[in-house]
Backbone as numpy.savetxt, mean C-alpha at the origin, in Angstrom:
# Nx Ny Nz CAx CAy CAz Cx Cy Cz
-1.96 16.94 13.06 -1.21 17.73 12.09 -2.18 18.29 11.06
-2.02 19.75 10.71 -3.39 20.15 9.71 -2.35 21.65 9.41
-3.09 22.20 8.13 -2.64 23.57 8.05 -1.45 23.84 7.50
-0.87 24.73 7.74 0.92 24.79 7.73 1.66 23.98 7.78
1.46 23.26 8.90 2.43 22.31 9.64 2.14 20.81 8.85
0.83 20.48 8.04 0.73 19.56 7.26 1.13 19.80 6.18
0.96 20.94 5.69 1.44 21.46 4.31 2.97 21.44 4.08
3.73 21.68 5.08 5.23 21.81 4.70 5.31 20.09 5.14
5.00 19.51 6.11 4.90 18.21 6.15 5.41 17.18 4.79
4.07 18.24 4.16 3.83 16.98 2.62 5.18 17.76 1.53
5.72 18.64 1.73 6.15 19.48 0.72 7.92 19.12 0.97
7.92 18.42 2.38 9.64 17.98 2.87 9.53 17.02 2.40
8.32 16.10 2.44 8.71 14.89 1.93 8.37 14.51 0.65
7.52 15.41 0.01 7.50 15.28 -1.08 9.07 15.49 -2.20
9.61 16.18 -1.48 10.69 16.60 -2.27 12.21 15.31 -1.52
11.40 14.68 -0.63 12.67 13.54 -0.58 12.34 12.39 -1.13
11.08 12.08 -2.08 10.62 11.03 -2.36 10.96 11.50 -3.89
11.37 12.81 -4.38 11.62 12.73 -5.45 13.07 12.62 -5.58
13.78 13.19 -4.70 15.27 12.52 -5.05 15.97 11.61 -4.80
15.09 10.77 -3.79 15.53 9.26 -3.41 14.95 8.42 -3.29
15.35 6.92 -3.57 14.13 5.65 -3.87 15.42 4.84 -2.93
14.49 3.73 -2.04 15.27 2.78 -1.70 16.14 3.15 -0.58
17.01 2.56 -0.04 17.43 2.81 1.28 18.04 3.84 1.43
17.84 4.52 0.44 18.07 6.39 0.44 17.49 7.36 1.39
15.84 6.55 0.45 14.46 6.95 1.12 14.84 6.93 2.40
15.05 5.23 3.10 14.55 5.13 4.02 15.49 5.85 4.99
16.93 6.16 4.75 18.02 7.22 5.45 16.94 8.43 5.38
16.62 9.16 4.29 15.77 10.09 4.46 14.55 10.65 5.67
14.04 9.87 5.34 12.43 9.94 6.33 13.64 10.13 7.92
14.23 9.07 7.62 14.90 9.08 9.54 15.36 9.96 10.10
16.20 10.75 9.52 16.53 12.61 9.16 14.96 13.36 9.44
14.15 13.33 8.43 13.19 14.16 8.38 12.30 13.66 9.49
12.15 12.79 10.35 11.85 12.70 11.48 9.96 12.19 10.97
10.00 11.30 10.15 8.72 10.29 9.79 8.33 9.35 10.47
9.51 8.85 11.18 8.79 7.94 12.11 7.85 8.51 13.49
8.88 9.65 13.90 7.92 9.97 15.47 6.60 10.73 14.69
6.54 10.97 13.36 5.06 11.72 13.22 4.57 10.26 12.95
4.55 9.23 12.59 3.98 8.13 12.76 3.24 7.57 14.09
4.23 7.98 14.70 3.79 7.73 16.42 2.44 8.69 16.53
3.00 9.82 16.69 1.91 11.15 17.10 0.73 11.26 15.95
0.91 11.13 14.57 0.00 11.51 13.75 0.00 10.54 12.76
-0.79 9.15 13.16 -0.16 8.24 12.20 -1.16 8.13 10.56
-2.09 8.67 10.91 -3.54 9.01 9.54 -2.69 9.93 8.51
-1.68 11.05 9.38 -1.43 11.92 8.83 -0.08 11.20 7.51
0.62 10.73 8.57 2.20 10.82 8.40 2.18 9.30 6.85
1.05 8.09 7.04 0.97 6.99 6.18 0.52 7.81 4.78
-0.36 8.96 5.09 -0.93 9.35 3.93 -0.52 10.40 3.20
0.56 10.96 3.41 1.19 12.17 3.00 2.22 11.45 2.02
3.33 10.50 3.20 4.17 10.02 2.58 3.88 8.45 1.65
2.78 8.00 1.68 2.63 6.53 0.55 1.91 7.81 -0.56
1.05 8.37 -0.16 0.54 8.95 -1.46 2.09 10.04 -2.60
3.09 10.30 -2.11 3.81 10.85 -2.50 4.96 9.38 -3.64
4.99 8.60 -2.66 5.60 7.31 -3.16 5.06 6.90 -4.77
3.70 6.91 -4.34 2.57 6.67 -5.63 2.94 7.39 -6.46
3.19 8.44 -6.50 3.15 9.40 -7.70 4.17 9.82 -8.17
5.62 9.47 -7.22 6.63 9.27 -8.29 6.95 8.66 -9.40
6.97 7.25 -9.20 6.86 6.54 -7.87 7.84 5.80 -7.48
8.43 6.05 -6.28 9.66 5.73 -5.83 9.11 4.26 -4.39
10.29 4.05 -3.92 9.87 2.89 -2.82 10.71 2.73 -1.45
10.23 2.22 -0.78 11.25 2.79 0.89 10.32 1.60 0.98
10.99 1.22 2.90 10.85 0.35 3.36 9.69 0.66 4.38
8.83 2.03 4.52 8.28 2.40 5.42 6.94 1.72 5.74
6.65 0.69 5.25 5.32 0.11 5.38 5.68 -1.01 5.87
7.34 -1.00 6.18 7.85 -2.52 7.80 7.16 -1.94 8.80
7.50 -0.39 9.25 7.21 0.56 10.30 6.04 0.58 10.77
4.95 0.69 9.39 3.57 0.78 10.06 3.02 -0.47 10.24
3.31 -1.70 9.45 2.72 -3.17 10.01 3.37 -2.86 11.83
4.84 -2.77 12.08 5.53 -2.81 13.18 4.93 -1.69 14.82
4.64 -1.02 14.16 4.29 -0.15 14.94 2.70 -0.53 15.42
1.71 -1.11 14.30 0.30 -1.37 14.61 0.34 -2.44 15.36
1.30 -3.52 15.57 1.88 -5.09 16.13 2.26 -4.26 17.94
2.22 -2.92 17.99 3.06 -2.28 19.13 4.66 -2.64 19.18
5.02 -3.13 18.33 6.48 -3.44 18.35 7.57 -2.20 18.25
6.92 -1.26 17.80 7.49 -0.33 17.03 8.30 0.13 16.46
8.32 1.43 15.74 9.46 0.58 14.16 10.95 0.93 14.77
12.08 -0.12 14.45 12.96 -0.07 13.72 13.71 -0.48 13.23
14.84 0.42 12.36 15.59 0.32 11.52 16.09 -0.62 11.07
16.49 -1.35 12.47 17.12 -2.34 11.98 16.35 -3.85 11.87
15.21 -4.18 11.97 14.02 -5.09 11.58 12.95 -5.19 10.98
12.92 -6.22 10.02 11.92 -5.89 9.03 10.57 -6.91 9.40
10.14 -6.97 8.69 8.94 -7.74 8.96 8.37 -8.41 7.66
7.85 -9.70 8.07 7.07 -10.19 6.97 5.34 -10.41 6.97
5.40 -9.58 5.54 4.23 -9.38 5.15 3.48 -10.68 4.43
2.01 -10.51 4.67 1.46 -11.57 4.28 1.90 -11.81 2.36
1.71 -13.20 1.69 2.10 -12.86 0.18 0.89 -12.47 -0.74
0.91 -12.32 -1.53 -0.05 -11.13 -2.33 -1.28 -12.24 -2.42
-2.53 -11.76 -2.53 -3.96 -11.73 -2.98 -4.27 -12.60 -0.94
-3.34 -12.26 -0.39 -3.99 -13.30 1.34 -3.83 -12.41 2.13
-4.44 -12.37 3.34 -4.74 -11.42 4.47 -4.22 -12.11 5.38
-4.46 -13.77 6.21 -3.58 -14.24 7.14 -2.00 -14.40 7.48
-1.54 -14.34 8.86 -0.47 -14.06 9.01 0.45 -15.21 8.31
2.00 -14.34 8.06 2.41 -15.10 6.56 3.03 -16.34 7.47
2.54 -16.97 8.44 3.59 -18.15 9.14 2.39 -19.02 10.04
3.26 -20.17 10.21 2.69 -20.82 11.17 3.09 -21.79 12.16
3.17 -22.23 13.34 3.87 -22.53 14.12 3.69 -24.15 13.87
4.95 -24.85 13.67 4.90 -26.20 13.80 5.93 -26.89 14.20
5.49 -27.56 15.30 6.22 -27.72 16.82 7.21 -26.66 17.55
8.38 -26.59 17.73 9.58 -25.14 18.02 9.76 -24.60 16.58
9.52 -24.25 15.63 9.74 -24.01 14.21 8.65 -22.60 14.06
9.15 -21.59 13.50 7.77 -20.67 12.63 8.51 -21.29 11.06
7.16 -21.73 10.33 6.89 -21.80 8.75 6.37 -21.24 8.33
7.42 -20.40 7.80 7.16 -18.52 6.78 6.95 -19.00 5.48
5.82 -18.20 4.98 5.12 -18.10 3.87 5.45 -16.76 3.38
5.90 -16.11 3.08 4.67 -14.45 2.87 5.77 -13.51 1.93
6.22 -12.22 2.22 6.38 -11.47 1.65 7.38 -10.30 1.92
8.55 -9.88 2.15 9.40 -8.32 2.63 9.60 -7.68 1.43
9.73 -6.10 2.27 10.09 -5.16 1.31 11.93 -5.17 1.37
12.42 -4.30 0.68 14.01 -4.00 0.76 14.83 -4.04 1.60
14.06 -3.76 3.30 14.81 -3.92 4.12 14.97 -5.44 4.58
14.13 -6.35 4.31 14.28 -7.77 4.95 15.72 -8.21 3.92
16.28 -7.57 3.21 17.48 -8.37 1.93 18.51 -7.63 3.34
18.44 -6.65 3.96 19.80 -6.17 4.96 19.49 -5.88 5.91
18.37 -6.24 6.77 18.24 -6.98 8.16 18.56 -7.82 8.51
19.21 -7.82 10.18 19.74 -9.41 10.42 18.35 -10.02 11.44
17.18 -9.32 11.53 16.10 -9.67 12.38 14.96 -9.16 11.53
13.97 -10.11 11.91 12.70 -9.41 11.31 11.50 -10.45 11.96
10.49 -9.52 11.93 9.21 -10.02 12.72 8.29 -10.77 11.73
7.84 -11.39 12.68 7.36 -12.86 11.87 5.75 -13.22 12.89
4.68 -12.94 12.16 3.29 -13.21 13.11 3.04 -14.68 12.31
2.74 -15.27 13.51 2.36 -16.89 12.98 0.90 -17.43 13.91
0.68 -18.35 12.73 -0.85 -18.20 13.48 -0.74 -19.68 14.24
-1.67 -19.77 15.62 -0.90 -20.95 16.55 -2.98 -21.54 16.45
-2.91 -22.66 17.50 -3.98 -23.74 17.92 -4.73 -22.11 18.76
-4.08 -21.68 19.78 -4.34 -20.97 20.83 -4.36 -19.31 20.63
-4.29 -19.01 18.89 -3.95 -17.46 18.38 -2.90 -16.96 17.92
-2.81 -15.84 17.58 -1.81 -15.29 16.85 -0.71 -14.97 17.98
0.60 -15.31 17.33 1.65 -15.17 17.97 2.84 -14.24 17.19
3.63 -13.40 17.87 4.36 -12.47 17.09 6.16 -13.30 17.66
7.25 -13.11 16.98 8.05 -13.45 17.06 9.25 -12.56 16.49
10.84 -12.82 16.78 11.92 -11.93 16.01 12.61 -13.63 15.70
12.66 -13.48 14.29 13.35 -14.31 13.68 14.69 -13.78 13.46
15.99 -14.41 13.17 17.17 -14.40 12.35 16.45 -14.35 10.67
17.18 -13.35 10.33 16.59 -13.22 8.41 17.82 -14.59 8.12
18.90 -14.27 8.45 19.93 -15.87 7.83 19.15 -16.88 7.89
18.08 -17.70 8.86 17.08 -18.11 8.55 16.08 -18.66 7.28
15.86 -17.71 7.07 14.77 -17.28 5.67 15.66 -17.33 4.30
14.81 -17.87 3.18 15.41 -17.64 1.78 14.45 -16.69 1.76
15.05 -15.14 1.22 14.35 -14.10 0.33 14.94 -14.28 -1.17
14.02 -14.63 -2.46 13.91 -14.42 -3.37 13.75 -13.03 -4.08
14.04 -12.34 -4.80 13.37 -11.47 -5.26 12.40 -11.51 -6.17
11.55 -10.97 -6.30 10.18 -11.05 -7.09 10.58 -10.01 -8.16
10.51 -10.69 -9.30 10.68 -10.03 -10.67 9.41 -10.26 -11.65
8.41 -10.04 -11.00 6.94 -10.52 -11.66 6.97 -8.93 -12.55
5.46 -8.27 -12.30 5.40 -7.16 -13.24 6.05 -5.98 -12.46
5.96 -5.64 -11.41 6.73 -4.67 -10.74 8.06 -4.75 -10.10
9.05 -5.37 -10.81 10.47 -5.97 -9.95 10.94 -4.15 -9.38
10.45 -2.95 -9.49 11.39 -1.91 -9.28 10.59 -1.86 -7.27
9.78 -2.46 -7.32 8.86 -2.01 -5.91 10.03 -2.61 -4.92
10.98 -3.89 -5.80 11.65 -4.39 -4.61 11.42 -5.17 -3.37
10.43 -6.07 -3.72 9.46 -7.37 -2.86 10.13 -8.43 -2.95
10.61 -9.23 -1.62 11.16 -10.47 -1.96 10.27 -11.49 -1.79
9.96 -13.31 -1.95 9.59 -13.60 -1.93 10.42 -14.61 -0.78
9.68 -14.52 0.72 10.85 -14.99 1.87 9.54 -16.19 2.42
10.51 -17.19 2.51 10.28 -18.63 2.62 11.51 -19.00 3.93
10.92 -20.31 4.62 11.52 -20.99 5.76 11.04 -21.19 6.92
12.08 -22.27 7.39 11.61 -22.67 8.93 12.66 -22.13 9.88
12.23 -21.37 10.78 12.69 -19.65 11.40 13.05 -19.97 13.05
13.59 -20.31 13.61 12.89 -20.24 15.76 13.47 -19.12 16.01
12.62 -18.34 16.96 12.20 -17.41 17.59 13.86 -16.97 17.96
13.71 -15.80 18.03 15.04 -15.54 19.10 14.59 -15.41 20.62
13.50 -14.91 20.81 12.97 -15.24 22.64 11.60 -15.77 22.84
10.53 -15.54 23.54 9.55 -16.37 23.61 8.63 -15.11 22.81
7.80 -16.58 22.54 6.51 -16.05 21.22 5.81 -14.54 22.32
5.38 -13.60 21.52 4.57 -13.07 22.37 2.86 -12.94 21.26
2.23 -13.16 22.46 0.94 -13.78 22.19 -0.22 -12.32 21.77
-0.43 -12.32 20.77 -1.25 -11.26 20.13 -2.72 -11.24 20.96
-2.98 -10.09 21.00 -4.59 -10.06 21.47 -5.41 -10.28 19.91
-6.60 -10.42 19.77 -7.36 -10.67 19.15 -7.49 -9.78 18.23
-7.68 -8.57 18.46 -7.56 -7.28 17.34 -6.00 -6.76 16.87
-5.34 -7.44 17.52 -3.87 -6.91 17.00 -3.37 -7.32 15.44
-3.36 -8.50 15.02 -3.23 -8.82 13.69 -4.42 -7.83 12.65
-5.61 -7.56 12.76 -6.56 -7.29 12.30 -6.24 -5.70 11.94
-5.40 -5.56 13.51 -5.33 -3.37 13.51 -4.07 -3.46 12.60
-3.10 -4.18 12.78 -2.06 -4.54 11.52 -2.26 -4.40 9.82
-3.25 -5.25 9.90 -3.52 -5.37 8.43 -4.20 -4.46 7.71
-5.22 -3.82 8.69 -6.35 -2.49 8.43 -4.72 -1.36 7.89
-3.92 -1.02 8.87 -3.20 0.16 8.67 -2.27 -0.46 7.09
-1.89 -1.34 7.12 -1.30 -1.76 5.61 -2.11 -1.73 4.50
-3.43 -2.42 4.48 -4.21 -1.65 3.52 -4.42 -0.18 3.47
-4.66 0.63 4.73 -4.81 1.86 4.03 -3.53 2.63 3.34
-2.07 2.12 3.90 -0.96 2.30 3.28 -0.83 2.08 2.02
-1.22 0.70 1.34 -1.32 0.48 0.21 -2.33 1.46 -0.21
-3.25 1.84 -0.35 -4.35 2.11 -0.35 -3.86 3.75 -0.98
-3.62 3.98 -0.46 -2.69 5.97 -0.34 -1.52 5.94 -1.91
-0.84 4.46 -1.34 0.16 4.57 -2.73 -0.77 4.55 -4.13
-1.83 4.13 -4.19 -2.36 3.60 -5.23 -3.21 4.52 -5.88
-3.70 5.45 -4.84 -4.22 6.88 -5.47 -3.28 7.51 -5.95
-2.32 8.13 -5.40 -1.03 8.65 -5.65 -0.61 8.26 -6.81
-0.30 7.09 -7.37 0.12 6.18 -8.79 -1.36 7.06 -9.82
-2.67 6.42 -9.47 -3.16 6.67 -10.29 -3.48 8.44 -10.40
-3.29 9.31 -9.12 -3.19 10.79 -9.61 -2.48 11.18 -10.67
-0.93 10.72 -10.97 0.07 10.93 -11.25 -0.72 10.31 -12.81
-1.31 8.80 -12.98 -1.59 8.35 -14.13 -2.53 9.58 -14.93
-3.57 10.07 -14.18 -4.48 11.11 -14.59 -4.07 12.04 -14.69
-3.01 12.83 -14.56 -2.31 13.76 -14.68 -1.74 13.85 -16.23
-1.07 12.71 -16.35 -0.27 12.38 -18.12 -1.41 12.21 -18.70
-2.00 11.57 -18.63 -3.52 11.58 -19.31 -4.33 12.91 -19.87
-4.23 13.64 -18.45 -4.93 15.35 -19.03 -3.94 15.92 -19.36
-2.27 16.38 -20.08 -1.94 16.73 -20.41 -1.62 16.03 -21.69
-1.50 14.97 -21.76 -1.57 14.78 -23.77 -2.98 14.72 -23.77
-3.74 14.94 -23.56 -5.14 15.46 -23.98 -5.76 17.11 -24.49
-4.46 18.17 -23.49 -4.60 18.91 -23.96 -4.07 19.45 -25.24
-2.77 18.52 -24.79 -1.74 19.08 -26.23 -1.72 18.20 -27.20
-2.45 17.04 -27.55 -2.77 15.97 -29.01 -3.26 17.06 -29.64
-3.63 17.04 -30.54 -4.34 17.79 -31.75 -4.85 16.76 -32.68
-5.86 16.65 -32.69 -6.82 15.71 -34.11 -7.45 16.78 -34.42
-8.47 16.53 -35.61 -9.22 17.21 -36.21 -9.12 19.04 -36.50
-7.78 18.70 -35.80 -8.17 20.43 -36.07 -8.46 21.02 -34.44
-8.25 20.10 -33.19 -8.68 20.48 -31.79 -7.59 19.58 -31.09
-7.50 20.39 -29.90 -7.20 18.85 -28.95 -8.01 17.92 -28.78
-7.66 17.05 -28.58 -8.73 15.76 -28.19 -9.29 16.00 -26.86
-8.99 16.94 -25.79 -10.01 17.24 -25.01 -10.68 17.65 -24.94
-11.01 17.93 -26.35 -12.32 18.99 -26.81 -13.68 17.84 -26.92
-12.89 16.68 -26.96 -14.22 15.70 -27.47 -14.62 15.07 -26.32
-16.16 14.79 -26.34 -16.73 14.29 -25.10 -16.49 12.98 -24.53
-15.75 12.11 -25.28 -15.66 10.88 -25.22 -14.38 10.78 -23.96
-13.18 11.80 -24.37 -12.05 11.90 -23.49 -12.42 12.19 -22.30
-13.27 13.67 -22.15 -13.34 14.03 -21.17 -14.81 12.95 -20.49
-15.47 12.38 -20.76 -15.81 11.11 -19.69 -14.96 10.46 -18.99
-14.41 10.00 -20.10 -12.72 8.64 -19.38 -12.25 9.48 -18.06
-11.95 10.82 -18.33 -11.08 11.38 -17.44 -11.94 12.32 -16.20
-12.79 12.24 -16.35 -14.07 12.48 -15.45 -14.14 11.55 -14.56
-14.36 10.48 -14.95 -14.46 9.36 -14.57 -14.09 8.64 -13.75
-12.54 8.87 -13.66 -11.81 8.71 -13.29 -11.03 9.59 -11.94
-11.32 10.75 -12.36 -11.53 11.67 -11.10 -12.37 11.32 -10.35
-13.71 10.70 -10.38 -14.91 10.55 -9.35 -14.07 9.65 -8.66
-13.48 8.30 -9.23 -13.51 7.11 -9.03 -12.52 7.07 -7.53
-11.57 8.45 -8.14 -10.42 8.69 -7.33 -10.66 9.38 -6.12
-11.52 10.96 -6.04 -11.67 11.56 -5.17 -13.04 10.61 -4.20
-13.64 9.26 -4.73 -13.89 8.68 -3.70 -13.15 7.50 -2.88
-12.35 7.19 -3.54 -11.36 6.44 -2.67 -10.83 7.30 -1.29
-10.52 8.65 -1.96 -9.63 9.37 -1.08 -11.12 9.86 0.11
-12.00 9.98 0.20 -12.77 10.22 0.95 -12.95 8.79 2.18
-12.82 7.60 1.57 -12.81 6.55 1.80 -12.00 6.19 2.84
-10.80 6.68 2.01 -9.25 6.83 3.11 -9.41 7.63 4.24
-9.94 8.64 4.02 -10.23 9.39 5.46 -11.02 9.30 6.01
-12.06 8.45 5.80 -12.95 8.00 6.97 -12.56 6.61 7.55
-12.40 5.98 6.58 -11.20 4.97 7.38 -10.29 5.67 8.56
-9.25 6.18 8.46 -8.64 6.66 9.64 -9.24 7.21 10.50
-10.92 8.24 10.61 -10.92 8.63 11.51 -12.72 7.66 12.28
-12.73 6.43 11.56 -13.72 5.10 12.38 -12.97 4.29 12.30
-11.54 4.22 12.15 -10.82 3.06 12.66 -11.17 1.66 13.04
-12.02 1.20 12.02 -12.73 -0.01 11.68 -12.02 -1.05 11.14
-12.07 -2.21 10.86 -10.92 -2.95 9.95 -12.80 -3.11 8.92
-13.69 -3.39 8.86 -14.57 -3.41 8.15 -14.45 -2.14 6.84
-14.00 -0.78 7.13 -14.01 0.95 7.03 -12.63 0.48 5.91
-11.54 0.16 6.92 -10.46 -0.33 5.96 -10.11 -1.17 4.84
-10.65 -2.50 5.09 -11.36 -3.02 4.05 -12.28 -2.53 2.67
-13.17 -1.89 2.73 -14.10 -0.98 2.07 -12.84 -0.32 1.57
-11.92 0.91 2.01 -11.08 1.95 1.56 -10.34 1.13 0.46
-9.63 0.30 1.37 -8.29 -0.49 -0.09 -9.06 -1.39 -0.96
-10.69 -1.53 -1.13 -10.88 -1.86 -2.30 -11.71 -0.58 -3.27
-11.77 0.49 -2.77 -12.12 1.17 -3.55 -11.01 1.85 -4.38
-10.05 1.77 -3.33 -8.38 2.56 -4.16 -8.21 0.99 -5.20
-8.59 0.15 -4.71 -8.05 -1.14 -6.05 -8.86 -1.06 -7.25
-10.03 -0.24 -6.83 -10.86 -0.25 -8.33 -10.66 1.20 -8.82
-10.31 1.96 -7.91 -10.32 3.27 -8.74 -8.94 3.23 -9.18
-7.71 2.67 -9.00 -6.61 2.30 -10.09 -6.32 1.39 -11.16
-7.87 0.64 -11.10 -8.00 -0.18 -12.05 -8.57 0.69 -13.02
-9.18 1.68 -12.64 -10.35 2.89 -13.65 -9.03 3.57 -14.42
-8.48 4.20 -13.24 -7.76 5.27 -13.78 -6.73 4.21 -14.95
-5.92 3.32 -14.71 -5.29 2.59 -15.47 -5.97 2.26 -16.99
-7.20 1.86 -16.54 -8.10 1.64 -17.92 -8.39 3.30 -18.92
-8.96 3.93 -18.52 -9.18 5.10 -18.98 -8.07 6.16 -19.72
-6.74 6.04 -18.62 -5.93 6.95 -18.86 -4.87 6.18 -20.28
-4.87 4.83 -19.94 -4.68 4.20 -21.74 -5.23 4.21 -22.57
-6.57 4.37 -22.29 -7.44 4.84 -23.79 -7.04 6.06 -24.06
-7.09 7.41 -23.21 -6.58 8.77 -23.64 -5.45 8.60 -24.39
-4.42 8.01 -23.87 -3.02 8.34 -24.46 -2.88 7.24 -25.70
-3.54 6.42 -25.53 -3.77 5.37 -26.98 -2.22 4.83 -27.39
-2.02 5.06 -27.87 -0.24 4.19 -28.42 0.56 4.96 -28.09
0.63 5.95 -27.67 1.79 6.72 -26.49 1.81 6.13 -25.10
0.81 5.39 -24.89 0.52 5.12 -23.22 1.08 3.07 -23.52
1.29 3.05 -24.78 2.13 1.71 -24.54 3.60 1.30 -25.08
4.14 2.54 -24.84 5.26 2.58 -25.05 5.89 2.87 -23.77
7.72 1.85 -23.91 8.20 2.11 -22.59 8.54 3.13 -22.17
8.93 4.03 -23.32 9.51 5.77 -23.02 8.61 6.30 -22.45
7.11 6.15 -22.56 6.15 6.75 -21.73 6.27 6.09 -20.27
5.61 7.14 -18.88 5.91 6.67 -17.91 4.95 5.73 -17.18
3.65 5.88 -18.26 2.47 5.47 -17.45 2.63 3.79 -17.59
2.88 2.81 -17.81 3.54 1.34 -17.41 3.86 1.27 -16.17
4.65 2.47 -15.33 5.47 2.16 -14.59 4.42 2.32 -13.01
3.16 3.08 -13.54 2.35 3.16 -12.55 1.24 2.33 -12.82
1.58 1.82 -13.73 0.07 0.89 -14.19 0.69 -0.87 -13.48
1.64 -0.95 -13.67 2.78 -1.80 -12.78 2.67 -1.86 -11.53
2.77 -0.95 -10.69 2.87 -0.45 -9.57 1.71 -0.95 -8.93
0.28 -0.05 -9.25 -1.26 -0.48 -8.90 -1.71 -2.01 -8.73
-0.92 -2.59 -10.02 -1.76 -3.82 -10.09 -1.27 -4.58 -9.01
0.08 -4.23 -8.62 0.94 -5.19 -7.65 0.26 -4.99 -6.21
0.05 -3.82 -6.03 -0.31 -2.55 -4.49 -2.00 -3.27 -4.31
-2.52 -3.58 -5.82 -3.96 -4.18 -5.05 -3.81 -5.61 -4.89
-3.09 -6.60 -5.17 -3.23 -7.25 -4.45 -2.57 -7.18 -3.10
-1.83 -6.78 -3.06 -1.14 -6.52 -1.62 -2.15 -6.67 -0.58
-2.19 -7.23 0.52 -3.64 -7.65 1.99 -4.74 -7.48 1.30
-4.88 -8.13 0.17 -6.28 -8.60 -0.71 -6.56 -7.97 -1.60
-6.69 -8.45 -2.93 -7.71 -7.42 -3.72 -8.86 -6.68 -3.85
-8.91 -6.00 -4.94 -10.16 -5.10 -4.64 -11.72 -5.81 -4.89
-11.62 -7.07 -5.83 -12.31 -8.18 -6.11 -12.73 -9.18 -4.45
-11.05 -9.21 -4.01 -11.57 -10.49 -2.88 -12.29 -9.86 -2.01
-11.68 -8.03 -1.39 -11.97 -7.55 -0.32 -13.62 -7.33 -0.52
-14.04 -7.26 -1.60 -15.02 -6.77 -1.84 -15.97 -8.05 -1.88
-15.73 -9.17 -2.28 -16.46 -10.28 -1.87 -16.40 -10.79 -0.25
-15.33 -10.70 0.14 -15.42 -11.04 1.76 -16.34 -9.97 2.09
-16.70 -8.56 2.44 -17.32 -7.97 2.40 -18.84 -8.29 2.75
-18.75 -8.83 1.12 -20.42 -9.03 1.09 -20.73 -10.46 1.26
-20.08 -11.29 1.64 -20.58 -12.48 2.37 -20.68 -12.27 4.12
-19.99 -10.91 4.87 -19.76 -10.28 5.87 -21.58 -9.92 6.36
-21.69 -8.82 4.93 -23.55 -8.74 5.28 -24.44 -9.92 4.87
-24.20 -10.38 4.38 -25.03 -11.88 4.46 -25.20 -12.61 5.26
-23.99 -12.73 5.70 -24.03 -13.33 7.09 -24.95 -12.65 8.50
-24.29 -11.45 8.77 -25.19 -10.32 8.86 -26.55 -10.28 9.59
-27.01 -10.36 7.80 -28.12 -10.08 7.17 -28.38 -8.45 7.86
-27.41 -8.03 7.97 -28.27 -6.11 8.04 -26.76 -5.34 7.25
-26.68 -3.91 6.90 -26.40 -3.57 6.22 -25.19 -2.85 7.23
-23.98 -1.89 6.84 -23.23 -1.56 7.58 -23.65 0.03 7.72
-22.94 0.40 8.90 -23.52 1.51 8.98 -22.73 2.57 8.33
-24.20 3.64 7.51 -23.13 4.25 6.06 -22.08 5.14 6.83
-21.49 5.58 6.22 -20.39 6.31 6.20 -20.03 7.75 6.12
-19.86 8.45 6.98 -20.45 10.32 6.43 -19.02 10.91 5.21
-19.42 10.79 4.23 -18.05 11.48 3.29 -18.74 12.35 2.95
């Protein structure tokens, strides 16, 4: 997908992510036909629509689809899946004796699914399963982002048919495509943050100027652009070396460049940017939750570099 056909792409769904959040959304996309471009164009279809999410920022269930779909299960509607729980990368369960013991994490759809997929890690490898959600206690998570709509799903689960047994890269190609998902929302959040940022910058007035007249602003917000347009370079070489090493690297550079933009774009707006009537909380909320999501930008980035140590040679660079 490129051109035209990406452009109106981003411009249908951009305009359904602004009038609907939540199982609105996810009626939406199903209409606008997001899942089969998932199938056919899946670099395209994760990054059009999480980066649009970001910058509302609104929330759908569409990141069951792409864990589901990278598992080959492929997505639907009516099953959700559980995600690992925040700052961990292993699968959120584990098999003990006929029992899966769920640890981990769903979005909106695991609260009105009556099935959902459940990877548990066994003696002999990763194993994928369809649990009963009646099963599971989902909590809702009312930490700093309660609007993202994350439950916190716990229990001892049995299978509805027999385990099916993951190959070795299957959990790994799973987790790679959810970080770069996260990864997309989190630029998107912080575009949207840099955006409010350069417009009360133009229109404050101190001294007799806007404050974007002074060099100090326009660093912060410089800055912050680099931080961003290299994540997003990041993101697309990720999708097209389809590495989980590539992926890794991407969702911790989107975790630090929304940690930048978050830092910076509150200094611009100064005591407008901490008030609730202002919107930027609601993306500064958002980020912090999205990086830990399949690791932070801290852990990914230390696993990383105990990766070349181990090593001992360097990875091979990257053409952006």
């Amino acid at each position: 997908m490129e051109g035209d056909e990406l452009e109106l792409f981003s411009r249908t769904l951009g305009a359904a992510a602004e009038a609907h959040s939540g199982a609105a959304l996810d009626a939406a996309l199903v209409e606008l036909g997001w899942h089969e471009a998932l199938a056919d164009d899946p670099g395209a279809a994760v990054s059009v629509l999480f980066e649009h999410q970001g910058r509302v920022p609104c929330t759908s269930s569409a990141l069951d689809d792409v864990v589901t779909q990278a598992l080959g299960a492929g997505p639907h509607q009516d099953m959700a899946v559980v995600l690992p729980w925040l700052g961990r990368a292993e699968p959120p369960a584990r098999r003990d004796g006929g029992h899966l013991v769920v640890e981990g994490l769903g979005t909106n759809r695991l609260l009105g699914a009556e099935t959902a997929l459940v990877v548990a890690q066994g003696p002999a490898g990763d194993v994928a399963a369809v649990v009963k959600t009646s099963e599971l206690a989902a909590r809702p998570v009312r930490g700093i982002d309660p609007a993202l709509g994350l439950s916190a799903v716990s229990g001892a689960a049995t299978a509805l048919g027999p385990l099916s047994a993951l190959h070795p890269g299957d959990w790994t190609e799973a987790l790679s495509r959810g970080r770069l998902a996260a990864g997309h929302e989190m630029v998107g959040a912080s575009t949207a943050m840099l955006e409010l940022a350069r417009r009360h910058a133009l229109e404050r007035v101190q001294f007799g100027r806007p404050i974007a007249a002074f060099q100090a602003v326009r660093h912060r917000l410089a800055d912050t652009l680099v931080a961003l347009e290299s994540a997003r370079a990041l993101l697309d070489a990720a999708w097209h070396e389809e590495s989980a090493g590539t992926a890794a690297m991407a969702k911790a550079a989107c975790g630090g460049a929304a940690r930048t933009a978050s830092r910076h774009c509150q200094q611009v707006l100064a005591g407008t940017g901490f008030t609730t009537e202002h919107p930027l909380h609601r993306y500064i909320r958002r980020v912090l939750v999205l990086d830990e999501l399949f690791g932070s930008a801290r852990s990914l980035t230390a696993e990383l570099g105990r990766e070349v140590l181990a090593r001992r040679r360097l990875p091979t660079p990257i053409p952006l």
